[in-house]
N, CA, C and O atoms as CSV, one atom per row, in Angstrom:
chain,resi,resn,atom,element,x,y,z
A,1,UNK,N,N,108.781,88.323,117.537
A,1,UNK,CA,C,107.877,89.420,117.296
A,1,UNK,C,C,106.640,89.227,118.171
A,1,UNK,O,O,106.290,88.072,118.414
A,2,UNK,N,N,105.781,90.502,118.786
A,2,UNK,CA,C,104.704,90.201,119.835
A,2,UNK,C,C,103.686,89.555,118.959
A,2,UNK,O,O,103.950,89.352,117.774
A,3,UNK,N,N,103.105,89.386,119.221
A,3,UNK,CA,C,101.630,88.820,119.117
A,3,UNK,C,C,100.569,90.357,118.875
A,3,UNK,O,O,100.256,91.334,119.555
A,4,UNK,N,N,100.225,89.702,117.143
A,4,UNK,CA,C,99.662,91.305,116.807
A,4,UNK,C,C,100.245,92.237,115.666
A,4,UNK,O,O,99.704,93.080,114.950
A,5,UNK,N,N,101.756,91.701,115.777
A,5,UNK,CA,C,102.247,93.028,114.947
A,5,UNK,C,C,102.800,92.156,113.885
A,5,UNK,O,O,103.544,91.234,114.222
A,6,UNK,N,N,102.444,92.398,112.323
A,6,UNK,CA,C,102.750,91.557,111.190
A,6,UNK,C,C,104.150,92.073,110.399
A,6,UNK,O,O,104.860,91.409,109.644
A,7,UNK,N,N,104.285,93.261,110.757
A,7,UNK,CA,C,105.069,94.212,110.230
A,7,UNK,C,C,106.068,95.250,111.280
A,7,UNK,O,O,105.510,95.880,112.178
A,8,UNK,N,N,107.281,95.335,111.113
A,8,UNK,CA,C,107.975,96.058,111.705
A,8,UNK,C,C,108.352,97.365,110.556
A,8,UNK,O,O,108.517,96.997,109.393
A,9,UNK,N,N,108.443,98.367,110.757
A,9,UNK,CA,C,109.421,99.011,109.700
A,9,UNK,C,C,110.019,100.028,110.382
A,9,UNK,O,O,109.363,100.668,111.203
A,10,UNK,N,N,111.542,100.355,110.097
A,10,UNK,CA,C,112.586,100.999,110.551
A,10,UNK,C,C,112.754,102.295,109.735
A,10,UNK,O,O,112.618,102.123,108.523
A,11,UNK,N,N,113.023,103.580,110.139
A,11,UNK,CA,C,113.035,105.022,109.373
A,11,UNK,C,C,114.578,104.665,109.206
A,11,UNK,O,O,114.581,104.983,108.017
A,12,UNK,N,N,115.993,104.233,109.446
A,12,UNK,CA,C,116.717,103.573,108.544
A,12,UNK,C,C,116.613,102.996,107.306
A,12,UNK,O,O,117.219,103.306,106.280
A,13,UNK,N,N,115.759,102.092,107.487
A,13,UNK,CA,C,115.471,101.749,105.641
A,13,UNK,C,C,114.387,102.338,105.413
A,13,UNK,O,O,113.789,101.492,104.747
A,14,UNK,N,N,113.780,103.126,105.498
A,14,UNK,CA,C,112.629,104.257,104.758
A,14,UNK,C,C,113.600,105.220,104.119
A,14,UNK,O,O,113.728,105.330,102.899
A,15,UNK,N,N,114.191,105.823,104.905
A,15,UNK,CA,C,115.393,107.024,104.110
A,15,UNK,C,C,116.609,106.376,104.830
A,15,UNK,O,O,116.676,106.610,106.037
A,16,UNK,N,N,117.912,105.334,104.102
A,16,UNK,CA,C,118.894,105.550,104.432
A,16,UNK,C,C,119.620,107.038,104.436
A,16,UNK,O,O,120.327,107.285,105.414
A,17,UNK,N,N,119.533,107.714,103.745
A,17,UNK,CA,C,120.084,109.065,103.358
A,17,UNK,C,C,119.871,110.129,104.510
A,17,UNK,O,O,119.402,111.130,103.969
A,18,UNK,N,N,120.001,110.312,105.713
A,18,UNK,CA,C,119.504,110.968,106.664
A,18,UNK,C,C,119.913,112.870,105.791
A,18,UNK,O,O,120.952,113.254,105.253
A,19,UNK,N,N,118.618,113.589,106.011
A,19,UNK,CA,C,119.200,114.853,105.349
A,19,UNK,C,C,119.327,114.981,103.938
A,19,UNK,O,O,119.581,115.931,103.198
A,20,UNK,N,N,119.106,113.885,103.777
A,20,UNK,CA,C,119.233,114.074,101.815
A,20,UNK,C,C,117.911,114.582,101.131
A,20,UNK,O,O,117.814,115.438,100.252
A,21,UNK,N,N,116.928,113.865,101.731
A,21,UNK,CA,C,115.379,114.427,101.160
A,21,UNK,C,C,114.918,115.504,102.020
A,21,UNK,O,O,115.288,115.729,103.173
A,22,UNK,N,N,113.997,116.199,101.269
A,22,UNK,CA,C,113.552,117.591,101.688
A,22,UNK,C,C,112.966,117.587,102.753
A,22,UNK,O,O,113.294,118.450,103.567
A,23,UNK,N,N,111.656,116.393,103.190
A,23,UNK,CA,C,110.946,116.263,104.372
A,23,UNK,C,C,111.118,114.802,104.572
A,23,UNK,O,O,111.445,113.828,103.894
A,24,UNK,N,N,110.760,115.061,105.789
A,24,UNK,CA,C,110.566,113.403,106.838
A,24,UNK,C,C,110.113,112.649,106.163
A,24,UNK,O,O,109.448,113.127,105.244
A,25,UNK,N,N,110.203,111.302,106.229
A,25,UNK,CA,C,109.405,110.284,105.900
A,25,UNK,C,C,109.048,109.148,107.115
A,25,UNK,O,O,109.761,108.247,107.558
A,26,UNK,N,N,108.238,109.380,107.328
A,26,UNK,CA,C,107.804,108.654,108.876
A,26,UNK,C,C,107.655,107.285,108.085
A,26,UNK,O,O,107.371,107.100,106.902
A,27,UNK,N,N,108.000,106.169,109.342
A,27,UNK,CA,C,108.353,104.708,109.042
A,27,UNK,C,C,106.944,104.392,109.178
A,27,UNK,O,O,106.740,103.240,108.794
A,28,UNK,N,N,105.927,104.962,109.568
A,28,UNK,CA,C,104.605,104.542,109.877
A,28,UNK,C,C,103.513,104.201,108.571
A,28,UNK,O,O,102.768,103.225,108.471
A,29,UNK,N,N,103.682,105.312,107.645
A,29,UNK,CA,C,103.481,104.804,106.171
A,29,UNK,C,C,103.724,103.371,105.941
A,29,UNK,O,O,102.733,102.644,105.868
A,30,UNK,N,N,104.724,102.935,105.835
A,30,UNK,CA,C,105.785,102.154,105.214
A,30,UNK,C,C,105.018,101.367,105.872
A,30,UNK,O,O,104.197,100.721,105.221
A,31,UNK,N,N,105.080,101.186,107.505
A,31,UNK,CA,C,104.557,99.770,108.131
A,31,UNK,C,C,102.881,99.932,107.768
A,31,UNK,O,O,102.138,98.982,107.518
A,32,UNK,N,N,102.691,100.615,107.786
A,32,UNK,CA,C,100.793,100.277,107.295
A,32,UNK,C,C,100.347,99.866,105.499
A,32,UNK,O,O,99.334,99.224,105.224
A,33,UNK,N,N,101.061,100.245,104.734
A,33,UNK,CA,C,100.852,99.760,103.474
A,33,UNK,C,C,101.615,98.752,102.972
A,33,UNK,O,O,101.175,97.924,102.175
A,34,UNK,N,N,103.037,98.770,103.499
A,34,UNK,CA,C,104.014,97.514,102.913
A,34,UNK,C,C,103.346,96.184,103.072
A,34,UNK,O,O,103.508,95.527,102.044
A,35,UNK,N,N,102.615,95.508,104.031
A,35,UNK,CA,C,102.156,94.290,103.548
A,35,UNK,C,C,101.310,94.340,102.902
A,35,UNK,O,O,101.215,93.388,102.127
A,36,UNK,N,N,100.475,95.170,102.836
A,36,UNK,CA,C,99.570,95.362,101.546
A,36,UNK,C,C,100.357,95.065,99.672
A,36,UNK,O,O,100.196,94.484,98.599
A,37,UNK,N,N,100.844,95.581,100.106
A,37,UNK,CA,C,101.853,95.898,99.084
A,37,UNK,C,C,102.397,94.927,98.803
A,37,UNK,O,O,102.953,95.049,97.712
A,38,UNK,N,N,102.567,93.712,99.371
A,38,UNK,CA,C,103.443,92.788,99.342
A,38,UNK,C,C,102.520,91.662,99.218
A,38,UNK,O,O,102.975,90.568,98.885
A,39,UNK,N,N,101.542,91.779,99.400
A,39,UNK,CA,C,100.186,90.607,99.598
A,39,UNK,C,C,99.932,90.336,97.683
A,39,UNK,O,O,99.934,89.343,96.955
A,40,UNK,N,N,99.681,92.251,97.413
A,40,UNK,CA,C,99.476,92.147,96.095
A,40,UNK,C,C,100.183,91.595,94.893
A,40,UNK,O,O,99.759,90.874,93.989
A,41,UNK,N,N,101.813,92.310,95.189
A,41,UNK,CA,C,102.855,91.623,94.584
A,41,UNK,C,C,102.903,90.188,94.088
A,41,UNK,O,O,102.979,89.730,92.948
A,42,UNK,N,N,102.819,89.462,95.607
A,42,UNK,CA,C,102.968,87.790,95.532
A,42,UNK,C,C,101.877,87.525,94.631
A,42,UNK,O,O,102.241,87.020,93.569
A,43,UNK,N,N,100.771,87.702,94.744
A,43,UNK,CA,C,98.973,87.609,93.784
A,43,UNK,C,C,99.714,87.410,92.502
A,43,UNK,O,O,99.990,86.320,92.001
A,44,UNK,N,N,100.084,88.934,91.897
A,44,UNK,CA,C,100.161,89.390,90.871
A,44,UNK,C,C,101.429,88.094,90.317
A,44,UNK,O,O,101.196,87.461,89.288
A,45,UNK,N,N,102.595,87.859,91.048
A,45,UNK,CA,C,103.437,86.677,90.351
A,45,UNK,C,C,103.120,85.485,90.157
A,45,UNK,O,O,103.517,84.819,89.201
A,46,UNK,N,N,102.180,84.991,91.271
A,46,UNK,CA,C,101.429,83.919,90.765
A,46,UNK,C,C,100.644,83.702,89.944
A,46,UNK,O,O,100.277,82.585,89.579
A,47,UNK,N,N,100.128,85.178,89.375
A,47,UNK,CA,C,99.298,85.160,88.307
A,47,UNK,C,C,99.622,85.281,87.167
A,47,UNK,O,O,98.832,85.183,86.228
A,48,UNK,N,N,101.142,85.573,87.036
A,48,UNK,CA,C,101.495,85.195,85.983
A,48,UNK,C,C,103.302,84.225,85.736
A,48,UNK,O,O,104.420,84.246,85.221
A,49,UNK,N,N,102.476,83.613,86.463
A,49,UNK,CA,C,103.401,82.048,86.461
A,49,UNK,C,C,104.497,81.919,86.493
A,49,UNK,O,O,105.291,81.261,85.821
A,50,UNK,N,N,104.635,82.995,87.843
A,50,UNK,CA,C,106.693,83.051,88.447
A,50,UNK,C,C,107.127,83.810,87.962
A,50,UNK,O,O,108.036,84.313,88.623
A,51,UNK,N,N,106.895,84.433,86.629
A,51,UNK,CA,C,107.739,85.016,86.255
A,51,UNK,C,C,108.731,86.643,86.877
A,51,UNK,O,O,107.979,87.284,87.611
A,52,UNK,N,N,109.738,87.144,86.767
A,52,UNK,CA,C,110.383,87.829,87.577
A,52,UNK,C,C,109.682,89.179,87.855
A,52,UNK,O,O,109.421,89.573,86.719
A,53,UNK,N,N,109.294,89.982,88.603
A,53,UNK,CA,C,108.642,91.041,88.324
A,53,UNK,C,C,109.109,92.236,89.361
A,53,UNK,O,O,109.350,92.087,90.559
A,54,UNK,N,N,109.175,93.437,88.615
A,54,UNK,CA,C,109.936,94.975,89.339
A,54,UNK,C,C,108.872,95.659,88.973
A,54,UNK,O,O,108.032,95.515,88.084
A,55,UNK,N,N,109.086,96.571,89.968
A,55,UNK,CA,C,108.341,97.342,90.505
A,55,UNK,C,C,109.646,98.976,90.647
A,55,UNK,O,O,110.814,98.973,91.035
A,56,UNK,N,N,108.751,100.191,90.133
A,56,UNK,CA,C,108.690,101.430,89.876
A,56,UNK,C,C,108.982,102.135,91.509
A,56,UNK,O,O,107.898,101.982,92.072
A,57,UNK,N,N,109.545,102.538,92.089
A,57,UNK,CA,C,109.336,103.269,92.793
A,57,UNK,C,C,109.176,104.692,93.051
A,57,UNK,O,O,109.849,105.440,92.341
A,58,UNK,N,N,108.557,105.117,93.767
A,58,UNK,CA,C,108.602,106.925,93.469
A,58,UNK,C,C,109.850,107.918,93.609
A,58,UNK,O,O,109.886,109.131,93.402
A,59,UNK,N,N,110.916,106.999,94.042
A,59,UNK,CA,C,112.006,107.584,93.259
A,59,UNK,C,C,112.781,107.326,92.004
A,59,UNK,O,O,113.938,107.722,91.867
A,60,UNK,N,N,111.951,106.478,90.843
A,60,UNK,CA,C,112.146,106.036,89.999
A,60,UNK,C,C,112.830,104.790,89.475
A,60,UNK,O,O,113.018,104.407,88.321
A,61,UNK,N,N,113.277,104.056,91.119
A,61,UNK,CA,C,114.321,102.996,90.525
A,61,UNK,C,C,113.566,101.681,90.220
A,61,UNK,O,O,112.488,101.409,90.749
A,62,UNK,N,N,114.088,101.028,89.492
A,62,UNK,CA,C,112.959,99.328,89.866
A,62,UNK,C,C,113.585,98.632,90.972
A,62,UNK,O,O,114.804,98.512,91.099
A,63,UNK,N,N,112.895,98.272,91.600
A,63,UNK,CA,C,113.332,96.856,92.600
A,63,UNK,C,C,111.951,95.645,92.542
A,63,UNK,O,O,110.751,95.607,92.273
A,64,UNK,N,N,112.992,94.811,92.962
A,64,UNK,CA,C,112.073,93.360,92.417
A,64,UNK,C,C,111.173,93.464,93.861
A,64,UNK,O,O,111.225,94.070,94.931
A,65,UNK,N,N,110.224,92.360,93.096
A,65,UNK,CA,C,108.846,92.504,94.108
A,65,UNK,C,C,109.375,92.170,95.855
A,65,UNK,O,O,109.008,92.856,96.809
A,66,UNK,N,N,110.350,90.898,95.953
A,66,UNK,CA,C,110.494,91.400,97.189
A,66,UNK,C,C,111.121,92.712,98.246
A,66,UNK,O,O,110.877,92.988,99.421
A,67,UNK,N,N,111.894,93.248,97.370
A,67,UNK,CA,C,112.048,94.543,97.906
A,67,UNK,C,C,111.299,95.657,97.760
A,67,UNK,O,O,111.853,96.627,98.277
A,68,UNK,N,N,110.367,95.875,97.311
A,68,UNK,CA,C,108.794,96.705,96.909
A,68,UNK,C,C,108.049,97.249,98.382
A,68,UNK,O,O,107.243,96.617,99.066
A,69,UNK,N,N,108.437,98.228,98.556
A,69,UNK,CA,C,107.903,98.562,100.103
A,69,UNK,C,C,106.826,100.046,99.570
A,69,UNK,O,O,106.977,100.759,98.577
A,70,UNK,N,N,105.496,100.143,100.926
A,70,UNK,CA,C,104.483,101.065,100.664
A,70,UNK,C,C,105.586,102.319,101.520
A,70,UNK,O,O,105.986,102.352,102.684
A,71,UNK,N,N,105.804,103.186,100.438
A,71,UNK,CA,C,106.282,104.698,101.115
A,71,UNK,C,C,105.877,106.123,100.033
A,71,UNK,O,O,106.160,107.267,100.388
């Protein structure tokens, strides 16, 4: 990875579903909040002492904190 960039994100895994959702979802979201997102996560498990933790997504499913992406 260059020097600079902490985060990659792919519009493949933003919408596998090409055509299924109503509008675009640009991968650019995703790469500007997901480490955010992921900074907080790790915080939040250490703060409460490993234990397993999921996360809500706005399409309603849970996925565990490492799969928890900003979209």
């Amino acid at each position: 990875m260059a020097a600079g960039i902490g985060f990659v994100s792919l519009s493949c895994e933003v919408s596998p579903l090409p055509r299924f959702v109503a509008g675009p979802r640009p991968p650019s979201p995703t790469a500007y909040l997901t480490p955010a997102i992921r900074a907080y996560a790790r915080g939040l498990g250490e703060a409460v002492g490993g234990a397993p933790l999921y996360f809500m997504t706005s399409a309603g499913a849970l996925v565990h904190e490492d799969a928890f992406r900003g979209s």
